[in-house]
N, C-alpha and C positions, 0 to 999 in steps of 0.2 A: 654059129653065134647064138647066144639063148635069146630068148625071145622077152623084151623090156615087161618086166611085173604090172600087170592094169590093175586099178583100184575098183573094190568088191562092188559090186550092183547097192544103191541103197534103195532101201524097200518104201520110204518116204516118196523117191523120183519116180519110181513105180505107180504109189497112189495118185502125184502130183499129174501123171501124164494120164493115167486112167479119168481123175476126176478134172482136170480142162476138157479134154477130150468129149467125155460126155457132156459136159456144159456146153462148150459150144458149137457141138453138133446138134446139140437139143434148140439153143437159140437159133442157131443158123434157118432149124426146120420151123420154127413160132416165126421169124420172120418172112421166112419166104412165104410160109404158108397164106400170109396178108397182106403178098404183093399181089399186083394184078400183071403177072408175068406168067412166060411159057414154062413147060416141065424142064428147058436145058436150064434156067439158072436155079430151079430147086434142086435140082441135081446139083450142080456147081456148089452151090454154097458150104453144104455140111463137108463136102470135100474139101473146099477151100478150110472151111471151119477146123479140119482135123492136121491138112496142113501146119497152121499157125498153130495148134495144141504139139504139135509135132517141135515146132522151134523154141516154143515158150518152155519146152522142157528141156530143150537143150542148154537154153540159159540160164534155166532152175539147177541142173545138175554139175552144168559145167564139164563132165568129160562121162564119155562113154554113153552119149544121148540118146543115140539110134537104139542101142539094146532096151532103156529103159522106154523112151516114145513106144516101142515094138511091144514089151512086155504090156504098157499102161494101158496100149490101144487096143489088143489081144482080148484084156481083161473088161474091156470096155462093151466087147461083142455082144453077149447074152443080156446084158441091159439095155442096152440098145434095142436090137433085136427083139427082144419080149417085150419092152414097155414105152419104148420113144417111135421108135421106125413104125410108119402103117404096114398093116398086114402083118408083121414077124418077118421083115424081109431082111434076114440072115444073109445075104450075097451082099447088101450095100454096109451089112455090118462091118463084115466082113472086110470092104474095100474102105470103109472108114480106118479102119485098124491101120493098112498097107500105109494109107494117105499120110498116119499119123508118125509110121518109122520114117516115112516118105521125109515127112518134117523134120523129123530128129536128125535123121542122113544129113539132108542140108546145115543144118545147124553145126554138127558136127564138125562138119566137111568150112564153114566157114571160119569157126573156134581154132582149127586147126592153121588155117591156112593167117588166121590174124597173129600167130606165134612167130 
C-alpha cells in the first residue's frame, strides 16, 4: 500500500516555533532568575518554557507539528546559546530544542487522537 501524501513543511511554522521557543525560554530565564529558589526550578522552567513552545506550534500549524517544533527549536540553538543561556552553554541549548519537538510530539499525538 503506498504511503498517504503529507502536507509540505511551511516555513512560517518553522519561524513560529523558533521565535515562541526563543521567547519563552528567554522569559522563563528573566523570571526564574528573580525568584528566590534553587537551581532545580531554573533548570525546570525554560524546559517547561520550550515544552509549551512545542504544543503552541502544534496548534499553530495544525498537522505535521513534531517536524516543525523540531526544525524551529534546532534553529533556536545558536541564539540561545550565544546570547540568552549564561556562559554559551550549548548542552541546555541543545536540550531546549529536544523539549521543544518533545512538545510538538504531544501536540501532535493529541490533534491526532481528537480526529
Amino acid at each position: 500500500t503506498p504511503m498517504p501524501t503529507r502536507p509540505p513543511l511551511r516555513p512560517v511554522g518553522i519561524a513560529f516555533a523558533f521565535a515562541v521557543n526563543l521567547l519563552l525560554v528567554t522569559l522563563a530565564l528573566l523570571v526564574g532568575s528573580g525568584l528566590p529558589v534553587g537551581n532545580e526550578l531554573l533548570v525546570g522552567l525554560p524546559l517547561a518554557a520550550s515544552i509549551i513552545a512545542g504544543l503552541a506550534t502544534a496548534f499553530y500549524v495544525g498537522q505535521r507539528a513534531a517536524i516543525h517544533a523540531a526544525l524551529g527549536g534546532l534553529l533556536s540553538v545558536p541564539v540561545l546559546a550565544l546570547f540568552v543561556l549564561p556562559n554559551a552553554n550549548w548542552n541546555f541549548a541543545v536540550l531546549t530544542a529536544a523539549f521543544c519537538a518533545v512538545g510538538g510530539i504531544l501536540g501532535e499525538l493529541h490533534q491526532r487522537r481528537a480526529k
